[in-house]
N, C-alpha and C positions, 0 to 999 in steps of 0.2 A: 744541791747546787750551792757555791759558797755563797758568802755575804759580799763579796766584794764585786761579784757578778750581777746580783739585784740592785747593787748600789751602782753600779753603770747604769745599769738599765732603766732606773729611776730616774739618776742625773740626766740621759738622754731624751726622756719624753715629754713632748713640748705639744700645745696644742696644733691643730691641723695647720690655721691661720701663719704660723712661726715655719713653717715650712713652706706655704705659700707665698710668704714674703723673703724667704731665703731666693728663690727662685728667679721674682722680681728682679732682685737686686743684682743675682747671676748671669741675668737672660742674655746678658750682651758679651759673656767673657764666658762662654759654651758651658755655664752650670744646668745641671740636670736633677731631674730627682729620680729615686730609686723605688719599686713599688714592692712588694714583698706579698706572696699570698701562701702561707703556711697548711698547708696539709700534713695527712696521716704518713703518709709514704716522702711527701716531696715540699720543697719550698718553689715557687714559682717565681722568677724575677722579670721586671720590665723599665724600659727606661724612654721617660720623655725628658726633650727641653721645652722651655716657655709655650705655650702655645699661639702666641700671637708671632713665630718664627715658622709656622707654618711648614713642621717638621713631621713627619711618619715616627710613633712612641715603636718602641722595638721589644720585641720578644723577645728574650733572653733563654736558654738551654736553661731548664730548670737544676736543682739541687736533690739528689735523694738523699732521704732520712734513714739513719740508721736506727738498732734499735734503742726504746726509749728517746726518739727525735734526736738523737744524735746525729752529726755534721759531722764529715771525714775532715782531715787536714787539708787533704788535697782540695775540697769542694770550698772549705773556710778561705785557704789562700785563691778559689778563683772568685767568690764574693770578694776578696778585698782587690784584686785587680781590674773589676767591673768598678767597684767605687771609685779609686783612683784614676783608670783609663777613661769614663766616662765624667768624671770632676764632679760627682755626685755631691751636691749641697743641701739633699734634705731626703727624708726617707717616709713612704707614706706605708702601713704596715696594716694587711687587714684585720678586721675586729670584729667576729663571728659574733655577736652579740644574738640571746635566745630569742627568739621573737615572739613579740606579742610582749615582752615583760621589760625587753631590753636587758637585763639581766646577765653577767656571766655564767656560761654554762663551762661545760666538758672541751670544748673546740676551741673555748678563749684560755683555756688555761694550758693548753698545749702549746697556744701562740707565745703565750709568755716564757712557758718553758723550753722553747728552742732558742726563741732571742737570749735565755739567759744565757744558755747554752753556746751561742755566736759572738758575746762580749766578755766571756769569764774567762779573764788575763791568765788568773793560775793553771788554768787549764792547759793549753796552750799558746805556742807564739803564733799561732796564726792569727787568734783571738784579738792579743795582743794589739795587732796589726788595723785589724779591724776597728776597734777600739780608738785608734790613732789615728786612722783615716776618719772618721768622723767625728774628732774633739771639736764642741761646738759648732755641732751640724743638727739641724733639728730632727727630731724623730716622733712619726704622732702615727697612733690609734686610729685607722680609720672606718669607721662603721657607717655607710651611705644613708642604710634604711632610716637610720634614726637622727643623722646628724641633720637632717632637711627640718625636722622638724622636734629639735632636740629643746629643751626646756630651762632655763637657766637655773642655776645653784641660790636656794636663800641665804638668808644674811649670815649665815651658819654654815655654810658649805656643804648641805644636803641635797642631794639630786634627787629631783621627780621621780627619776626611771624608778629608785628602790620601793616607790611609795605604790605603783602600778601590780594589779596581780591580773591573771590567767583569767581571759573569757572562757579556759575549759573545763567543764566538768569533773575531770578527770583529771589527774595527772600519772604521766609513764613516762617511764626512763627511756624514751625511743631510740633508734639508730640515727634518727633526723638530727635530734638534738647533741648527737656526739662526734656527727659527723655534716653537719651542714655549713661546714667551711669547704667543704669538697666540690662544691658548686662554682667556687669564687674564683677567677681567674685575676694574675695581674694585670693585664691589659684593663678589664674590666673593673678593676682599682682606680687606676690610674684617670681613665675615662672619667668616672665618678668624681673622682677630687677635683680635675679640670675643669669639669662643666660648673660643679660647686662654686670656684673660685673666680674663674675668666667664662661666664655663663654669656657673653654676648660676641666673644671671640670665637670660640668653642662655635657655640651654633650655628656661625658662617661658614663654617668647615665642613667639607666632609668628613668619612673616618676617620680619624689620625692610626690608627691600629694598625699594623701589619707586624708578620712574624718573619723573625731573623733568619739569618740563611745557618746561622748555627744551631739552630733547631733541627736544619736539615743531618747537622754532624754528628749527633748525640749515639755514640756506642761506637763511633767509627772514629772516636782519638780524643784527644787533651778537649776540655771547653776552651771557650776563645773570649773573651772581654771584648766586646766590640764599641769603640768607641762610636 
């Protein structure tokens, strides 16, 4: 992957809060955010606005992975007409983190290697595009299990999590740990960071969840960006 594609992808990741308050400030001029949950085969996308607009977050026609997590051009340019058609002002991206250790394993570094893969200009202009749809839009890491009760950085900028080892006896390179992003849905994202942030709006609510009718379309013609 080049250098110029981890250096997006750097410049872009901001903590969770910075996309929570991107949203605030959207709520009223139809800004949304975008939820991303990366799998082996597929990326999964979902979109909510504000939730105190007491709106249904939508499911999105996921993305298949090529191999090595590769994105076709075609699937690059319908992620960036979902950005745009939906005025996407923040992106909330999952973060397989190992459990029990908190730790990146095999599933978070897949995550990383496909976004580098969706913002690396040289690669292509769809990239490109992508890129520029979200110049100064925030993008954050979201990991539910641990962000609830995540540990501040000392005066030195060292996290707890690396200081944390294994209640197991044992350690093995399991299927769990190389593949326990496979569980994680966007909906289920998105859910997670709302309650997090708007936890007394949220809870008046019923579901906000429901799946798009474009889900119904997948294999029977183009995706469709629904605003």
């Amino acid at each position: 992957m080049s250098v110029s594609a981890a250096r997006n992808l750097v410049r872009m990741i901001t903590p969770p809060s910075q996309v929570a308050s991107a949203l605030d400030w959207r709520k009223h001029t139809g800004g949304a955010i975008l939820s991303l949950d990366i799998h082996k085969n597929s990326i999964g996308l979902a979109i909510a606005a504000h939730p105190s607009l007491q709106e249904h977050a939508t499911l999105l026609s996921s993305i298949p992975l090529q191999n090595r997590g590769k994105v076709s051009e075609q699937d690059k340019d319908y992620l960036a007409d979902v950005i745009k058609t939906n005025k996407v002002c923040g992106v909330v991206v999952s973060w397989p983190l190992q459990e029990g250790t908190a730790k990146m394993g095999h599933a978070a570094g897949r995550v990383f290697h496909t976004l580098e893969g969706l913002v690396n200009e040289e690669d292509s202009e769809s990239s490109a595009r992508i890129v520029s749809l979200l110049h100064l839009k925030p993008l954050c890491l979201w990991d539910s299990e641990h962000a609830e009760n995540s540990e501040p950085e000392d005066i030195f900028g060292r996290s707890p999590a690396y200081c944390r080892t294994s209640s197991k006896q044992e350690h093995r390179a399991s299927e769990e740990q190389y593949n326990q992003d496979e569980k994680i849905v966007a909906t289920g994202v998105l859910e997670d960071f709302l309650h997090a942030f708007w936890p007394d709006v949220v809870s008046k609510q019923p579901t906000m969840m429901a799946v798009s009718s474009d889900d119904e379309q997948e294999d029977e013609g183009p995706k469709i960006a629904m605003a």
